[in-house]
N, C-alpha and C positions, 0 to 999 in steps of 0.2 A: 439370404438371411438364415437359410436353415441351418449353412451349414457355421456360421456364426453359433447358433444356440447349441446345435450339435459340439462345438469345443469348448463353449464353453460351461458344457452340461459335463465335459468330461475333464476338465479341471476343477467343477468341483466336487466330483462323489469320487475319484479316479484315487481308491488308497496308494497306487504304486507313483503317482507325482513328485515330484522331488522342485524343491526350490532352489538351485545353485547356491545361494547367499546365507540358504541356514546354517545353522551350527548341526552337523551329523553326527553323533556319537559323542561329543567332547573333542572333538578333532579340529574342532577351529573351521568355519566355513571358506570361502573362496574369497570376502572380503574381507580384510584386516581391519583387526580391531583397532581404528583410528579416532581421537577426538582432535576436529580442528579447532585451533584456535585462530583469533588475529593478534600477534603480537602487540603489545605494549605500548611501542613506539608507534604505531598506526591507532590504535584503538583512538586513545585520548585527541589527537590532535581533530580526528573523524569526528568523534559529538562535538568536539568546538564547533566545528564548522556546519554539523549538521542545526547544530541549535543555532548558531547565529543566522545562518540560508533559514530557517523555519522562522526564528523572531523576526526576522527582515520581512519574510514572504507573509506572515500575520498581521505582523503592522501594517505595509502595502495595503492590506485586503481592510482593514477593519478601517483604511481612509479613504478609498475608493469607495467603501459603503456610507461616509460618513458627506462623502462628495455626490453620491446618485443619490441619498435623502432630500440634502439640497433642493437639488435637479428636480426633486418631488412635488417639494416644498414651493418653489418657484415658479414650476410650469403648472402646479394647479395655482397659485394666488394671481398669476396673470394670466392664466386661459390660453396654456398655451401646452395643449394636449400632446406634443410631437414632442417638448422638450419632460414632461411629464411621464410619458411611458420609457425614453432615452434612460430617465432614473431609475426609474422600476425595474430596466434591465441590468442596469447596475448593480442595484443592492441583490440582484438573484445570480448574477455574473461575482459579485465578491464573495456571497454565501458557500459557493460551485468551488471559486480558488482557495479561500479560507478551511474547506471542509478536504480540498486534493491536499494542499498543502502538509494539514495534519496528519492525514494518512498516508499520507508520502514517507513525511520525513518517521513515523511511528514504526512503518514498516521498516524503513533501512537501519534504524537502531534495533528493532527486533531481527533483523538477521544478524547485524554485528555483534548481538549478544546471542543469541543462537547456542555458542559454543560453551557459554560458562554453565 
C-alpha cells in the first residue's frame, strides 16, 4: 500500500510529470485533434429503432404492472395470499424494467449524440 501512496504522492506534487496526450508548447499533442461523428445514414434509422425498442419495452412494462394489480386485487378479495404477493412482485418486477428500460435506451442516445 505504501508504495501505491508513494506514486501516487509523486504524481501529484512531481512538477517535472509530463502527460503524453497534452498539448506542449503549441506543438499539437500525441493524440489528434479528432471529433467523431456517427454518420447520417446510421444516426436516424438508430433513434428509430431505439425509440420504437423503448416504446415497445414501456408499454410491455406499464401492462404487466397493470396485470400484477390485478393479481392484487384478486388474491386479496379471495384470500388468496400466494396469488397476492405473485402481484406485488409484479408491479416491483415492472417498476425495475420500466425504470432499466429508460435508462437504457437514454444512455445509448446520449452516446450517439456525444459527438454533436
Amino acid at each position: 500500500m505504501s508504495q501505491f501512496l508513494n506514486t501516487l504522492h509523486t504524481v501529484v506534487t512531481d512538477p517535472h510529470w509530463h502527460v503524453l496526450a497534452d498539448d506542449t508548447g503549441g506543438k499539437g499533442g500525441v493524440v489528434p485533434d479528432y471529433t467523431p461523428q456517427l454518420p447520417k445514414e446510421v444516426n436516424n434509422p438508430t433513434k428509430t429503432i431505439l425509440g420504437w425498442t423503448a416504446g415497445i419495452g414501456l408499454a410491455a412494462a406499464v401492462l404487466g404492472s397493470l396485470v400484477a394489480w390485478m393479481l392484487v386485487a384478486v388474491g386479496h378479495n379471495t384470500e388468496r395470499a400466494s396469488l397476492a404477493a405473485r402481484g406485488k412482485q409484479g408491479v416491483l418486477w415492472s417498476l425495475v424494467g420500466a425504470g432499466g428500460i429508460g435508462v437504457t435506451s437514454s444512455l445509448v442516445l446520449a452516446f450517439y449524440n456525444m459527438a454533436k
